[in-house]
C-alpha positions in Angstrom: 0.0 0.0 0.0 3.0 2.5 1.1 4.5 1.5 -2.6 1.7 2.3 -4.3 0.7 5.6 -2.8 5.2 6.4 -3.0 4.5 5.4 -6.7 1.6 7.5 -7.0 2.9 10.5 -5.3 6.4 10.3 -7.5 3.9 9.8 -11.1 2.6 13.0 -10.0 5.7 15.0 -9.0 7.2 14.0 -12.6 3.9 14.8 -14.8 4.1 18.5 -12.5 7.9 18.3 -13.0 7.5 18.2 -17.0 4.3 20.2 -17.5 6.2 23.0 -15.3 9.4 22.8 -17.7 7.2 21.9 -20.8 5.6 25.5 -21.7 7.4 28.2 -23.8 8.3 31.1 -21.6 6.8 33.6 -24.2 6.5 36.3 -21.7 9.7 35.7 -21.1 11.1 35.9 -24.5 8.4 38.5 -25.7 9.7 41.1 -23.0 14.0 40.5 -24.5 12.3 41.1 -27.9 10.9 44.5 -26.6 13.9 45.4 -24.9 15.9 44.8 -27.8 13.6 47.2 -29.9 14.1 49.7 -26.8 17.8 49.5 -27.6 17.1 49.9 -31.1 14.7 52.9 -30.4 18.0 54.4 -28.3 19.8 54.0 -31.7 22.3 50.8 -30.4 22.2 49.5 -34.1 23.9 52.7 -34.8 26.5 53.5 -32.4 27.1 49.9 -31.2 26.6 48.2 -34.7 28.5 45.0 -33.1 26.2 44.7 -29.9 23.3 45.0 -31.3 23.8 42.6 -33.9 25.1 39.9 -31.3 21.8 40.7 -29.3 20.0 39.7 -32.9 22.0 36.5 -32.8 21.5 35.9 -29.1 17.6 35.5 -30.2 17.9 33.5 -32.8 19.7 30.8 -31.0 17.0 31.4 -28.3 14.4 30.7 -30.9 16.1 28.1 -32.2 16.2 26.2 -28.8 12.7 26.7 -28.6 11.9 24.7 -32.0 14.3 22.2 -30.8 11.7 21.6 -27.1 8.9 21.5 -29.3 10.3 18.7 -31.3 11.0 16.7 -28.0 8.7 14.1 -26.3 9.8 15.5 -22.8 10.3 19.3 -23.5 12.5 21.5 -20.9 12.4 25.3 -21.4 14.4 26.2 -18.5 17.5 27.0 -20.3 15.4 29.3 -22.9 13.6 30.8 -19.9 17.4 32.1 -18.3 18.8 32.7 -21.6 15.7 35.2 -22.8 16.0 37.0 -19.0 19.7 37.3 -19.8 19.2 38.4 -23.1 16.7 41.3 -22.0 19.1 42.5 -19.3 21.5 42.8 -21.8 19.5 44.4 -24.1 18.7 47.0 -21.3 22.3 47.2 -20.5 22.8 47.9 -24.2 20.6 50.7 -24.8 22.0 52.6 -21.9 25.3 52.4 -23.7 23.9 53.9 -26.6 22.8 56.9 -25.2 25.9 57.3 -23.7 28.1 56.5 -27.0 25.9 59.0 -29.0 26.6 62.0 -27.0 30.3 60.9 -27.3 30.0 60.8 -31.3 27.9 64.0 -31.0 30.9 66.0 -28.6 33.5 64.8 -31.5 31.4 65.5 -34.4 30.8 69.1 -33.3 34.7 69.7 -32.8 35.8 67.5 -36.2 33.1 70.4 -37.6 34.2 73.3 -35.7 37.7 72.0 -36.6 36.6 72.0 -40.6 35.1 74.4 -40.4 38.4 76.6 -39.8 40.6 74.6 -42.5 37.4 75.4 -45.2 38.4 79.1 -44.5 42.4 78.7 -44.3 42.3 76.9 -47.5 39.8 79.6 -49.0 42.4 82.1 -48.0 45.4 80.3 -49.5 43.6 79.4 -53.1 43.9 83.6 -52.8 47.6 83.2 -52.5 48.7 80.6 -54.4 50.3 81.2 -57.9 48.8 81.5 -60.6 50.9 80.1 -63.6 49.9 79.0 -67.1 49.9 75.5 -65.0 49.0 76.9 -61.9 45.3 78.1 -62.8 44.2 75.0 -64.2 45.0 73.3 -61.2 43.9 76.0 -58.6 40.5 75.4 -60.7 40.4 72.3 -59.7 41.3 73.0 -56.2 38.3 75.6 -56.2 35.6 72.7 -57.8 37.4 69.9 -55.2 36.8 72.6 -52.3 33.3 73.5 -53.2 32.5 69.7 -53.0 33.7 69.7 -49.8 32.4 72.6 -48.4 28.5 71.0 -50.0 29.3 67.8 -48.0 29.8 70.3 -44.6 27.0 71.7 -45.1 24.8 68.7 -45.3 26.5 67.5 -42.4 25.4 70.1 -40.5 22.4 69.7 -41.3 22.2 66.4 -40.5 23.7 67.4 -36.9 20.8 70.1 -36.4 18.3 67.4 -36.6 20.0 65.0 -34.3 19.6 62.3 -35.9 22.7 60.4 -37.2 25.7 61.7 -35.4 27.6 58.3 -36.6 26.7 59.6 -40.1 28.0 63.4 -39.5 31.2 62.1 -37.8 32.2 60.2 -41.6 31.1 62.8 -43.4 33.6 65.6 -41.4 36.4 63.4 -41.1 36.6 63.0 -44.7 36.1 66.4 -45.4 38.9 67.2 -42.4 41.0 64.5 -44.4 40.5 66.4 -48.2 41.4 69.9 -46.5 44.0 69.0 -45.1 45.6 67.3 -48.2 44.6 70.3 -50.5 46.3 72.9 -47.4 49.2 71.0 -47.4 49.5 71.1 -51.2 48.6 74.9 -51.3 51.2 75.9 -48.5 53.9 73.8 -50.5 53.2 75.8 -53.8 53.5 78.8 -51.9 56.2 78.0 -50.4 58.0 77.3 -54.0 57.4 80.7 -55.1 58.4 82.8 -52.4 61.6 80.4 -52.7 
């Protein structure tokens, strides 16, 4: 009688045992989806290209796991269940970051601009300088056309900086213009340089 009501008792405990581990945490998955699209809404697939993409992965593999349970006779979620809370507190981790790196790219864009800013007018003031040959104007020409480009591509980057959106975006855009006026300065000064020689 004691072995059957052990046996009983024990038949229960596993069916509660399985049925407990046998259902999909969907909450638990559905709230490291939303805090993955929080960290997307904070821009983290922007400024922390890398992160965000491993959080992407991270959910895959979850969802993978989960079609692998279903498949099973005896399904365990528990590992999906700690991996989707993980995954979420990342995510949250993740989107605090962002903020953080944004404003850091934002600070550095606005001096790279300030910066190129002051180089677009330097090399404005030295196209006024340089010689003006039979070679030498064909070439400062060109100068002039490479400079307007330039000063185009500055101009749309601050634009893009007003409206806050991109700073990743702003920050390319002025280091190559930095990069460009700096090579055309240095070629300007060095013709100037050869005349007054």
């Amino acid at each position: 009688m004691k072995n059957r009501f052990f046996l009983v008792v024990a038949t229960v405990a596993a069916v509660a045992l399985m049925t407990s581990c046998g259902k999909v945490p969907q909450a638990d998955i559905d709230a490291a989806v939303a805090a993955i699209d929080s960290a997307k809404t904070m821009q983290a697939d922007i400024y922390l290209p890398g992160d965000f993409a491993a959080l992407n992965d991270s959910l895959t593999v979850i969802n993978q796991a989960v079609e692998a349970q279903k498949s099973k006779l005896f399904k365990n979620f528990k590992d999906v269940k700690v991996k989707a809370d993980a995954l979420a507190v990342a995510a949250g981790e993740l989107a605090g970051k962002a903020v953080v790196k944004k404003d850091e790219v934002k600070a550095e864009a606005e001096a790279l601009m300030t910066q190129a800013k002051a180089l677009l007018d330097e090399t404005k003031t030295l196209i006024t300088k340089a010689p003006t040959g039979k070679e030498g104007k064909a070439v400062l020409d060109e100068i002039k056309g490479e400079v307007t480009v330039i000063e185009t591509s500055l101009t749309e980057a601050q634009t893009i900086f007003d409206g806050g959106e991109n700073y990743m975006q702003v920050l390319d855009k002025v280091k190559a213009a930095n990069e460009a006026l700096t090579a055309i300065n240095t070629e300007l000064k060095e013709a100037i340089a050869k005349v007054r020689r």
